[in-house]
C-alpha positions as CSV (number, residue, x, y, z in Angstrom):
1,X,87.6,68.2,81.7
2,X,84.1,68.9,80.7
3,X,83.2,72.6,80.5
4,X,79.5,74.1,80.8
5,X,77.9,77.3,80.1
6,X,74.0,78.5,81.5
7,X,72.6,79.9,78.6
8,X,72.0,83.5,80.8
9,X,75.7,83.9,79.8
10,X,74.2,84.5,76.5
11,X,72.1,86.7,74.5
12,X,69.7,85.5,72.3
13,X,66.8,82.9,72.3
14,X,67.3,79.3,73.5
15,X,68.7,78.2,70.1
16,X,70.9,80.5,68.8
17,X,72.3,79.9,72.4
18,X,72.6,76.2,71.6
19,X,74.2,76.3,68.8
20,X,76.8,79.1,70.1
21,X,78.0,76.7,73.1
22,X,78.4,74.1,70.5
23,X,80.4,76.2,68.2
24,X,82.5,77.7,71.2
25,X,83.3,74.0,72.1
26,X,81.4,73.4,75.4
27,X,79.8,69.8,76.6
28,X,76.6,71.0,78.0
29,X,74.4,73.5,78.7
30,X,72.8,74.4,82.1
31,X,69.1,75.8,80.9
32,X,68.2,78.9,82.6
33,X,64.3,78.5,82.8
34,X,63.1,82.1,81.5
35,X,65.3,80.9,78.3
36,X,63.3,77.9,78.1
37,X,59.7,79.3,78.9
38,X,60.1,82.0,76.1
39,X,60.9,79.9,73.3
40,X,58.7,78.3,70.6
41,X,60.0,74.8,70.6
42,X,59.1,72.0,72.7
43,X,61.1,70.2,75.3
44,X,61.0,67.5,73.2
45,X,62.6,69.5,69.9
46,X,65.6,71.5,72.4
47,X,66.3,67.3,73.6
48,X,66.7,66.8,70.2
49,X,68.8,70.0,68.9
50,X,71.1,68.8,72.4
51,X,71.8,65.6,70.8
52,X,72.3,67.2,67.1
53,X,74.5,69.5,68.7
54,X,76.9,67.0,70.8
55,X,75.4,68.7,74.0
56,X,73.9,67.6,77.0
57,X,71.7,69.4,79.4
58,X,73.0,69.1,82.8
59,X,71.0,71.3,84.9
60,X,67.6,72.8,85.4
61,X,67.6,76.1,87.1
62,X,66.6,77.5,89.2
63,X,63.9,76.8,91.5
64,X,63.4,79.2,94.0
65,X,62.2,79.6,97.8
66,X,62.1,75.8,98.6
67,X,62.7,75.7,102.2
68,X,62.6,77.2,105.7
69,X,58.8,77.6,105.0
70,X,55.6,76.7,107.4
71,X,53.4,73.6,105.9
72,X,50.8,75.2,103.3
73,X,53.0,76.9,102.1
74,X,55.5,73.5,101.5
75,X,52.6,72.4,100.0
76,X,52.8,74.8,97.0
77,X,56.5,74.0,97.0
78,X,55.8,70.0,96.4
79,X,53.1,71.2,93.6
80,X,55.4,73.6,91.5
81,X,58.1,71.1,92.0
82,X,56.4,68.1,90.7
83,X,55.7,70.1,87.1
84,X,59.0,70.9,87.0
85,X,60.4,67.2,87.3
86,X,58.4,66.5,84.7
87,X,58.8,68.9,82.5
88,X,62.8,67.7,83.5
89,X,61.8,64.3,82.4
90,X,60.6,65.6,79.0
91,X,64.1,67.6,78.7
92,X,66.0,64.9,80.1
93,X,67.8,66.3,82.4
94,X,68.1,64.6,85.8
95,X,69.7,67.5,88.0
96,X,68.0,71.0,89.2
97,X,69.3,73.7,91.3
98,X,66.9,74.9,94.0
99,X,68.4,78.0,95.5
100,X,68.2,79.0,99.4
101,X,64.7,80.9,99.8
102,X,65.1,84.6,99.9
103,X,61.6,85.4,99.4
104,X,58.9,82.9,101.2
105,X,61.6,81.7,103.8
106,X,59.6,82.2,107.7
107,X,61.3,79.6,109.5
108,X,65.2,80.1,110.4
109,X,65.6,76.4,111.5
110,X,67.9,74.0,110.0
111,X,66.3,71.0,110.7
112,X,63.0,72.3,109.3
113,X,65.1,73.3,105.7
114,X,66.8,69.5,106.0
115,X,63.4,67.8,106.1
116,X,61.7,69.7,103.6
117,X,64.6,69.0,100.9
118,X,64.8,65.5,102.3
119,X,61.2,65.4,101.2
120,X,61.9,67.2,97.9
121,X,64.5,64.7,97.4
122,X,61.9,62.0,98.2
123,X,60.0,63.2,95.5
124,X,62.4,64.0,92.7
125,X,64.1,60.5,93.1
126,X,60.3,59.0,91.8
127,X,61.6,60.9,88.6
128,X,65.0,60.0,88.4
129,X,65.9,63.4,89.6
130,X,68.7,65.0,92.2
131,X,68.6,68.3,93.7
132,X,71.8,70.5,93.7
133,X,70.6,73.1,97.0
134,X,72.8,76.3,96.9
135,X,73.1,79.0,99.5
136,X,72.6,82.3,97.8
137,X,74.9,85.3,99.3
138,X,71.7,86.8,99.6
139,X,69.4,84.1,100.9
140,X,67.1,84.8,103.8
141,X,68.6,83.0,106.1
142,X,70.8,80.4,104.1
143,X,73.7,82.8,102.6
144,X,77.1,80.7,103.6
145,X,77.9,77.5,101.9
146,X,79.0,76.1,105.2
147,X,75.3,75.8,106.4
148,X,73.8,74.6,103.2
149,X,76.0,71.6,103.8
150,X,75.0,71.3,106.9
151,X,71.5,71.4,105.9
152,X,72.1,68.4,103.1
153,X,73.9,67.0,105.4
154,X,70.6,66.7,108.0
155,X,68.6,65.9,105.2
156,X,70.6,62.9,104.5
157,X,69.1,61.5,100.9
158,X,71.1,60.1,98.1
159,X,69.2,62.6,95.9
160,X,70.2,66.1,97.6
161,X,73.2,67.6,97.1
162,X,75.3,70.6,97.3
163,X,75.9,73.1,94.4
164,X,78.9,74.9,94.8
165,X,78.8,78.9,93.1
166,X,82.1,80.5,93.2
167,X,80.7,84.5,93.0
168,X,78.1,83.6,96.3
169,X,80.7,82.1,98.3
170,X,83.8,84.5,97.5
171,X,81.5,87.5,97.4
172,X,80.6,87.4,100.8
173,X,84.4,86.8,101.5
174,X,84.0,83.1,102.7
175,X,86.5,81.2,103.1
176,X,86.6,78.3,100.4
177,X,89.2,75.8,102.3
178,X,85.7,74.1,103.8
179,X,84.8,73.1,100.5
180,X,87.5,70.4,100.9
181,X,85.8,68.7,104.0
182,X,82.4,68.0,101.8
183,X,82.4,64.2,100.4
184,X,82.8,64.6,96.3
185,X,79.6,62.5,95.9
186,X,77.7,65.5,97.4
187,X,79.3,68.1,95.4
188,X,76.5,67.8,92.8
189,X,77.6,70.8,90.4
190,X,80.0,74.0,90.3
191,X,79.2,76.7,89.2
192,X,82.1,79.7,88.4
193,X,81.6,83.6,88.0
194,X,84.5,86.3,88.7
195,X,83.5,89.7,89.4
196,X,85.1,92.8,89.8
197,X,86.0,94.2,93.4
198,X,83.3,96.4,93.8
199,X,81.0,98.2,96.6
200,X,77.1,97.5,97.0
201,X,74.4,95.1,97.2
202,X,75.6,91.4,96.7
203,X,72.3,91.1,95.0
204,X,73.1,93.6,92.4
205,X,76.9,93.0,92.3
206,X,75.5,89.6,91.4
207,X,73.1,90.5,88.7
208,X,74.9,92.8,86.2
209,X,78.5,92.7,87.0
210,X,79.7,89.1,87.0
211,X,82.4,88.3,84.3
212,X,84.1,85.4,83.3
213,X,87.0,83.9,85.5
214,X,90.3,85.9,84.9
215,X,88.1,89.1,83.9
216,X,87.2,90.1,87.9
217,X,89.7,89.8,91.6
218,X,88.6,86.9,92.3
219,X,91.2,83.9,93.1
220,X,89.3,81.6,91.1
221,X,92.3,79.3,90.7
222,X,92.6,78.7,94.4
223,X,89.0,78.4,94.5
224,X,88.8,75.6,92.2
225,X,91.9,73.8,93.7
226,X,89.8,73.1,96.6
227,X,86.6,71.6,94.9
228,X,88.9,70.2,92.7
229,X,91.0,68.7,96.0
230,X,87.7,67.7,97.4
231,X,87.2,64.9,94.3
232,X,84.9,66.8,92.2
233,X,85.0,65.7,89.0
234,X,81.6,67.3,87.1
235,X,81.7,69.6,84.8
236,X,83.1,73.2,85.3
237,X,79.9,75.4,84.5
238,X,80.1,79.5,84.3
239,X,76.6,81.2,85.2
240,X,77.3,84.9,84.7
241,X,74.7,87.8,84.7
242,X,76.0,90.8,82.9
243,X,74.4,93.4,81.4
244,X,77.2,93.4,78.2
245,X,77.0,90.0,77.2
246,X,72.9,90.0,77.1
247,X,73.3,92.4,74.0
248,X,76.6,91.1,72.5
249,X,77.1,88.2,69.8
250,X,76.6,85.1,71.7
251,X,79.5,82.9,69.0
252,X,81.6,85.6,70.2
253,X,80.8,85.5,74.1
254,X,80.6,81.4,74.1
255,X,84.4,81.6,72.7
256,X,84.8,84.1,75.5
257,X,83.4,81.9,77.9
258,X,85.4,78.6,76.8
259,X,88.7,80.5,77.0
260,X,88.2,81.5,80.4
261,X,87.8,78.1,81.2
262,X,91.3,76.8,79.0
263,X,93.0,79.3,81.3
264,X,91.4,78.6,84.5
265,X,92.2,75.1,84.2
266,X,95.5,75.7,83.2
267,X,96.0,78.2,86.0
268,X,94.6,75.3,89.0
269,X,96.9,72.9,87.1
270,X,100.1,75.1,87.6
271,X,98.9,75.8,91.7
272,X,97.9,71.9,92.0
273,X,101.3,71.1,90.7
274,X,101.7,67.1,91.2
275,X,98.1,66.9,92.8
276,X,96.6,68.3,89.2
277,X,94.1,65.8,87.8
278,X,95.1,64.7,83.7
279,X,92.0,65.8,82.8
280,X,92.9,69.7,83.3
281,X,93.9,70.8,80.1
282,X,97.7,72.2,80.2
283,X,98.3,75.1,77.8
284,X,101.6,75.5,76.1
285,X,103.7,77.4,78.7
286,X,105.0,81.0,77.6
287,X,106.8,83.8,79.5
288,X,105.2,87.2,78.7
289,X,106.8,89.5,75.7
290,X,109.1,91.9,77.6
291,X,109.7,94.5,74.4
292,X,107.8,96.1,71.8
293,X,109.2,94.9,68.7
294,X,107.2,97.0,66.5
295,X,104.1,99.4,65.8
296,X,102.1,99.2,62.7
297,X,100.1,102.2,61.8
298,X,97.2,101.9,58.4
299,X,95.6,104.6,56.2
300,X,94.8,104.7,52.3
301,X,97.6,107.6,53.0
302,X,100.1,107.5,56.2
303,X,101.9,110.6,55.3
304,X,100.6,112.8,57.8
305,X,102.0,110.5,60.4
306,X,105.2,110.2,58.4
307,X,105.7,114.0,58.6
308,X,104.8,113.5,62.5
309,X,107.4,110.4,62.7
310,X,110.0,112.8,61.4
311,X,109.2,116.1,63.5
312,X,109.5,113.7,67.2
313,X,112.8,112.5,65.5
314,X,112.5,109.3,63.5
315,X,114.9,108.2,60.8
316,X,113.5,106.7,57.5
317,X,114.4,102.9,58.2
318,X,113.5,101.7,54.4
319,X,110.4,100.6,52.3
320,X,109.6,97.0,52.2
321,X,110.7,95.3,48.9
322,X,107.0,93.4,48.1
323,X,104.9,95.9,50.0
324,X,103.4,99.6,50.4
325,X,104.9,99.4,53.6
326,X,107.6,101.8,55.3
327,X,109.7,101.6,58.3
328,X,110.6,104.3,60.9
329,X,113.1,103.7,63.5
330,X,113.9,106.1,66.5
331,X,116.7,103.9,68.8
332,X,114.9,100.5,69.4
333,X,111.2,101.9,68.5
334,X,110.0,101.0,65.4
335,X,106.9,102.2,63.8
336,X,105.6,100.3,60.2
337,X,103.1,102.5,58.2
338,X,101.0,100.4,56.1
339,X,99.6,102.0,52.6
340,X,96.6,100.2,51.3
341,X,94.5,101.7,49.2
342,X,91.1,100.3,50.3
343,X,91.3,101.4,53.7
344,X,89.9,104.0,55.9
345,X,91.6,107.2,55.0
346,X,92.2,108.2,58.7
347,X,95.2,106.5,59.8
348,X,94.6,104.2,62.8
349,X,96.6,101.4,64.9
350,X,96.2,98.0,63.2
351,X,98.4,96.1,65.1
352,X,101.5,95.3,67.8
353,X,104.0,93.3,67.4
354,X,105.4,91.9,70.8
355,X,109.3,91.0,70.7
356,X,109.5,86.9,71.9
357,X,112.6,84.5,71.1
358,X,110.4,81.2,70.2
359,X,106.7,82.2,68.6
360,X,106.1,78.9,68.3
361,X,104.8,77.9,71.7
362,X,103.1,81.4,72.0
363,X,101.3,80.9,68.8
364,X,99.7,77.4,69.3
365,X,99.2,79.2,73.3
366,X,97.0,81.2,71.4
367,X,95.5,79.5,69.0
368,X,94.1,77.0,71.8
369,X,92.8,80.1,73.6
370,X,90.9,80.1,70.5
371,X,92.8,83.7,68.9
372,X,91.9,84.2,65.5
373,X,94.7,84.2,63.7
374,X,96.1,86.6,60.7
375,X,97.2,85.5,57.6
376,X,99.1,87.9,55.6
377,X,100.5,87.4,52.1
378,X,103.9,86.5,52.4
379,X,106.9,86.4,49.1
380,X,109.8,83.7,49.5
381,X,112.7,85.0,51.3
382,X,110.4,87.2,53.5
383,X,109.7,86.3,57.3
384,X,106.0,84.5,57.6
385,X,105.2,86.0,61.6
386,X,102.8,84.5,63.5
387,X,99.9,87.0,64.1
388,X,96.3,86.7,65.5
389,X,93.4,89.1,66.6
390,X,92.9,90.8,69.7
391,X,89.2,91.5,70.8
392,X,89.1,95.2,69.4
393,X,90.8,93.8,66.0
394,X,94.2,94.8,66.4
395,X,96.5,92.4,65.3
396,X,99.0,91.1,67.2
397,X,102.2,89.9,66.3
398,X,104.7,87.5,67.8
399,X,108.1,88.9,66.4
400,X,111.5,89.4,66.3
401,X,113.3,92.6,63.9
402,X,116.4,90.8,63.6
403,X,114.2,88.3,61.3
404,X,112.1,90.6,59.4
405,X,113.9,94.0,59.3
406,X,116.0,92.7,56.2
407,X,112.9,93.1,54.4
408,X,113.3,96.9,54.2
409,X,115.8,98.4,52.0
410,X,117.1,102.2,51.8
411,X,116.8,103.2,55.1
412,X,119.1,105.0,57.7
413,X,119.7,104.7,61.6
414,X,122.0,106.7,64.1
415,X,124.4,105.1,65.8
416,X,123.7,102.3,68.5
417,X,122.1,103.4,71.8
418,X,120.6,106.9,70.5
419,X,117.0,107.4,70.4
420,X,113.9,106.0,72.3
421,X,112.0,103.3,73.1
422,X,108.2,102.3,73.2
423,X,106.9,103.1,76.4
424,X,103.3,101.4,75.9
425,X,100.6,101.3,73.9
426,X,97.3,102.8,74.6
427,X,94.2,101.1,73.2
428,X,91.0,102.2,73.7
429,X,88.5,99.5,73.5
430,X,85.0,99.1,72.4
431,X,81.9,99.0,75.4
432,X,81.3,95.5,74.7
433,X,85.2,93.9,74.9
434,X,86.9,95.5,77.5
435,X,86.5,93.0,80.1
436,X,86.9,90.6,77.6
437,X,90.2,92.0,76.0
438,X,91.8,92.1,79.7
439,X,91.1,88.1,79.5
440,X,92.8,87.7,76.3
441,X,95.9,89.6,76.8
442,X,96.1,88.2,80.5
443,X,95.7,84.2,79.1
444,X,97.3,84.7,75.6
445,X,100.4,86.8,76.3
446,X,100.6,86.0,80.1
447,X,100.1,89.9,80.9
448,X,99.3,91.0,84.1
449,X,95.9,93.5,84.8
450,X,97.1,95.9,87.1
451,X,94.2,98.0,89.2
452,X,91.6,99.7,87.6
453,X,91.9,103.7,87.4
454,X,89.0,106.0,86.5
455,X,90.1,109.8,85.6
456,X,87.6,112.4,84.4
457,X,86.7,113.5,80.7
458,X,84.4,116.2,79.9
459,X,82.0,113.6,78.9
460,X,82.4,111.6,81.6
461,X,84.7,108.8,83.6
462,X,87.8,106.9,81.3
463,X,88.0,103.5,83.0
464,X,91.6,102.5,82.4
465,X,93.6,98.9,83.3
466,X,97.3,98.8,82.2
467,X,98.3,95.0,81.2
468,X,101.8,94.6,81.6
469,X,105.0,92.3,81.4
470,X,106.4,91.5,84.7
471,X,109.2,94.2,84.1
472,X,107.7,96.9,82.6
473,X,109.0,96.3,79.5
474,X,105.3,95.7,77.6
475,X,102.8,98.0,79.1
476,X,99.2,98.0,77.8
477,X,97.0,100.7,79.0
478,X,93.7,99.7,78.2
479,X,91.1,102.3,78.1
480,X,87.1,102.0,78.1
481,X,85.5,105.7,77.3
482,X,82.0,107.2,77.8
483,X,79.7,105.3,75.2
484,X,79.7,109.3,73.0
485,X,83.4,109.0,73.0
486,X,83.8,105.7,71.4
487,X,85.7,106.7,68.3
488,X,88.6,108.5,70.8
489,X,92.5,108.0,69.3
490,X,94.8,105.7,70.4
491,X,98.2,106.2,71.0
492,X,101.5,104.9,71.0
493,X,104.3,106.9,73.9
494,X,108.1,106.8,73.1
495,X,110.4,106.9,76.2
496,X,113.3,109.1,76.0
497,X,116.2,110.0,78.8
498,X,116.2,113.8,77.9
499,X,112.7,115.1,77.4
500,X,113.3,119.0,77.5
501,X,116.4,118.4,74.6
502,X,114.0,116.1,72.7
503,X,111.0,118.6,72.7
504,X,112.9,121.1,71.9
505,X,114.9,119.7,69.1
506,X,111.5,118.6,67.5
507,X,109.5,121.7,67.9
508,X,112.7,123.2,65.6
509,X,111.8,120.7,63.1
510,X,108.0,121.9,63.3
511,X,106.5,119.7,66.1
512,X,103.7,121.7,67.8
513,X,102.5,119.1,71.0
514,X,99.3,119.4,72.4
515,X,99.1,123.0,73.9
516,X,98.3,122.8,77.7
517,X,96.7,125.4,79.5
518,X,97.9,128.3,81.3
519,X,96.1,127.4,84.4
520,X,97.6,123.8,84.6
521,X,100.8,125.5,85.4
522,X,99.5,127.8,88.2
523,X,98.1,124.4,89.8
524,X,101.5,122.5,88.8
525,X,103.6,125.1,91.1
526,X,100.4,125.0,94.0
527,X,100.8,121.1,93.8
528,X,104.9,120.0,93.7
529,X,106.5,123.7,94.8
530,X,108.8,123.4,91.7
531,X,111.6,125.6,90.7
532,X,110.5,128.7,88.8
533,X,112.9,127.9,86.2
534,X,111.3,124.9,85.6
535,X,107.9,125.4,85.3
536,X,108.6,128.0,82.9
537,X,110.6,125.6,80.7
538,X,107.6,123.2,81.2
539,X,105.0,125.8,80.2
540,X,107.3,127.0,77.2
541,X,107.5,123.5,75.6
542,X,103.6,122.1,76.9
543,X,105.3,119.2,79.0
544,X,103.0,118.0,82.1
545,X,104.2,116.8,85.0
546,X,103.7,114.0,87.5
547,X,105.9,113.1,90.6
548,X,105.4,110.2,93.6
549,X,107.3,108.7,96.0
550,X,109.2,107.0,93.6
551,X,110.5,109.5,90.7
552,X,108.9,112.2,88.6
553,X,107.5,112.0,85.1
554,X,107.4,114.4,82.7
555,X,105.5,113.9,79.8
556,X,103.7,115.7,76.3
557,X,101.5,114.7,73.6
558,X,101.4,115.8,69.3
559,X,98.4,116.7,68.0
560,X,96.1,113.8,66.4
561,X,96.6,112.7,63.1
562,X,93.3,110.5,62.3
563,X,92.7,108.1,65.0
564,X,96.9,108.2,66.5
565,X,98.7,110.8,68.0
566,X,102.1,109.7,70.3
567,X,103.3,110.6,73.3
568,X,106.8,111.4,74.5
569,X,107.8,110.6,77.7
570,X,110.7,110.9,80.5
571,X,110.5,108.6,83.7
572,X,113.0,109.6,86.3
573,X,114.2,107.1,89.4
574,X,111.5,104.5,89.6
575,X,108.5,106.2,88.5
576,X,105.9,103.7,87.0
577,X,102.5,105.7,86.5
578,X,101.3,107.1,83.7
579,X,100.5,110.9,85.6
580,X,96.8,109.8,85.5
581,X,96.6,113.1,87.3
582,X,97.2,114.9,83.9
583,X,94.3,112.7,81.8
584,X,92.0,114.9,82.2
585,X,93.7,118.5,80.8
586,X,94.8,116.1,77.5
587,X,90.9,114.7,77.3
588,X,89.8,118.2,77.5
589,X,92.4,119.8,75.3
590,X,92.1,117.2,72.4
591,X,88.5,117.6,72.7
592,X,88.5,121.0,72.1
């Protein structure tokens, strides 16, 4: 499989962009002509830096309002096209995109658009040149990929072809099956974008909120089974315009980019089944974690959230015999709190480790996503686990306590089946790698992204996407804040099956939870008609309260200790929300 990135994916001039889709491991490079107009060196010299670089330059793109024009204006057409073929020639590249006019266009007639791309065609082939024509979902009067095959079909020249974009045909809610009906000869290039599920312009959707496939709702896999079932056998290319990745590292976004890919492929592969290609790169296959195993929590000083482990209920579970690390266990949750000296003095959450019975295949799954991986000093007789880096930095661990919780010595635990459990882990994520942190947890640990939810702050909308394990056992709510509120805590929620004997039991050993507002329990009575007896338990101990068709949930939060405060909650029947409804009264109570 040979895998392609336009250089608008990037940020950056023309070079840096080079040499981040080499580094990322792509083939080729479609150039995106504003990139190539605004930079210093010659065609000649970015030929040259291709071939240095192992890449090739497969397309040319894009030129615009071709077609479905009167004569004098065709004219213009055949002028700015012939600089362009030979500007191609100096480039090398023997393959341009000419989109479906949406500007110029005056004549809705497809014979007229066949004959003027059979006579583009004419002319490109005197310079070694084909023509990929693509029906933009917001063309004049080409928008549907159906009739600019018909078109290239009327034209009928060796060097026109079709181009194949995955966000103009699935945005407009086309159905892709067609695709399979078009000869693979005349498939000249794919290109693939996912995109959120959104409301508004096409032509704006387009421009700012594409995102790499298995970052949007679209069904790319399915989509690319049927070009793929049609004979295709180009490269896979990803054009995406979005606003975050034209200011954001472009090493970092080409890695992005080529993981995407690595899971698309292996994703078609898997719905192909026997009909799969051998060039689709398979990934290692790996069910997704379906337990916390632990939490680790860093500070040059973790005692404040020691003295918080031990109010909620926590038993000391021993100090590690080589490191300034100490364990606290509550049931089957454990929390790690890691003492180095050097780091940040507010304590923070520097990693998760997700409980899995062979880290083997998950680890080299990752690593071929290309995960960065953790090394971590390691003494014989102690447990080396495999670890790598999320997008936000936290590490990520593939583990198992049974190996590693030998390593702690003087500790205590209750008896078997007492205690909690992790619930999830919330992670708020930086602006520029939340799209980007949904890919990686839904390719590396096999997660699923459930819907987005927005909920209000007081300075403005949370965006939040839980990932989670197909049982609810591993639930990552992933949250993206106003760009002010970037350095909000993160925090980790224990599930427990009494909640009103575990809130109480802790505020006698000095807990004091997040105080909720009077108010909140005047509305909570207007909302679910609840006993009196109740809500005045609720409103003595600060517990919110949430209840849907399936169950209730009641829940409360501790104050913040540096970047990490916890969570305790009680879901009764089959409740599986996170009483989104109650965000807003913790936002504003923390941030006051």
């Amino acid at each position: 499989m040979r895998t392609s990135i336009a250089t608008v994916c990037l940020s950056g001039g023309l070079v840096q962009k080079m040499y981040a889709a080499a580094e990322a491991g792509f083939d080729a490079i479609e150039i995106f002509e504003p990139d190539l107009i605004a930079a210093p060196q010659s065609p000649e010299e970015i030929r040259a830096l291709a071939d240095r670089l192992g890449l090739t330059l497969d397309l040319y793109q894009p030129f615009r309002d071709a077609e479905g024009v009167d004569e004098s204006a065709f004219a213009d057409v055949l002028h700015r096209a012939e600089a362009k073929f030979r500007l191609m020639r100096r480039l090398g590249i023997d393959l341009m995109l000419v989109c479906s006019n949406v500007a110029t266009a005056t004549v809705d007639d497809d014979e007229v658009s066949a004959g003027q791309l059979r006579r583009l065609g004419e002319l490109a082939a005197t310079y070694g040149i084909r023509l990929a024509y693509e029906a933009l979902a917001w063309g004049r009067f080409v928008d549907d990929y159906r009739r600019s095959w018909r078109i290239v079909e009327l034209a009928d020249h060796p060097n026109v072809g079709i181009c194949l974009d995955s966000f103009h045909i699935l945005s407009r809610g086309h159905d892709p099956k067609q695709i399979e009906d078009i000869p693979a000869e005349k498939i000249f290039f794919l290109q693939l974008a996912d995109a959120p599920a959104l409301s508004m312009d096409v032509l704006s959707w387009s421009r700012h909120h594409r995102l790499f496939p298995g970052e949007g709702s679209f069904d790319l896999p399915a989509f690319l089974g049927h070009v793929l079932r049609a004979g295709y056998a180009g490269p896979l290319s990803l054009e995406v315009f979005n606003d975050t990745f034209r200011r954001t590292d472009p090493v970092r976004t080409a890695r992005q980019a080529q993981r995407s890919l690595r899971w698309l492929a292996d994703r078609t592969a898997d719905l192909l089944g026997e009909e799969a290609d051998s060039s689709l790169p398979r990934l290692p296959e790996v069910a997704a974690p379906e337990a916390f195993d632990f939490v680790e929590i860093k500070a040059a000083d973790t005692s404040g959230v020691e003295v918080l482990l031990e109010q909620l209920g926590f038993d000391f579970g021993g100090r590690h015999r080589s490191k300034q690390v100490r364990l606290w266990t509550w049931g089957s949750a454990r929390i790690v709190c890691n003492d180095v000296p050097s780091a940040s003095p507010e304590p923070w959450i520097a990693a998760v480790g997700f409980d899995v019975a062979d880290s083997d295949p998950a680890a080299e799954r990752a690593a071929r996503l290309m995960a960065p991986p953790v090394h971590r000093r390691t003494y014989a007789g102690e447990q080396a686990l495999r670890a790598f880096t999320s997008p936000d930095g936290t590490e990520v661990f593939l583990s198992h306590a049974e190996d590693w919780i030998g390593e702690f010595d003087g500790g205590v635990s209750r008896p078997s089946g007492q205690g909690a459990r992790i619930d999830h882990v919330n992670l708020v994520q930086p602006w520029h790698s939340f799209d980007e942190a949904v890919l990686f947890y839904t390719s590396v640990l096999s997660l699923t992204p459930q819907p987005t939810q927005e909920v209000a702050g007081p300075s403005g909308l949370v965006r939040s996407q839980v990932m989670s394990s197909p049982a609810g056992g591993v639930r990552l709510p992933l949250n993206l804040l106003p760009t002010e509120q970037q350095g909000q805590a993160q925090h980790i929620a224990l599930a427990c099956h009494d909640i009103i004997g575990v809130v109480a039991a802790a505020r006698e050993r000095g807990l004091r939870p997040l105080e909720v507002p009077g108010n909140y329990y005047d509305d909570l009575v207007a909302r679910f008609a609840l006993p009196e007896d109740l809500v005045a338990t609720l409103r003595d101990l600060d517990l919110l309260y949430d209840r849907d068709a399936d169950g209730e949930y009641l829940h409360c939060y501790t104050e913040t200790v540096g970047e990490v405060f916890f969570e305790l909650v009680e879901r009764r029947q089959r409740y599986d929300g996170y009483g989104a409804g109650n965000a807003p009264v913790r936002l504003v109570s923390q941030a006051g």
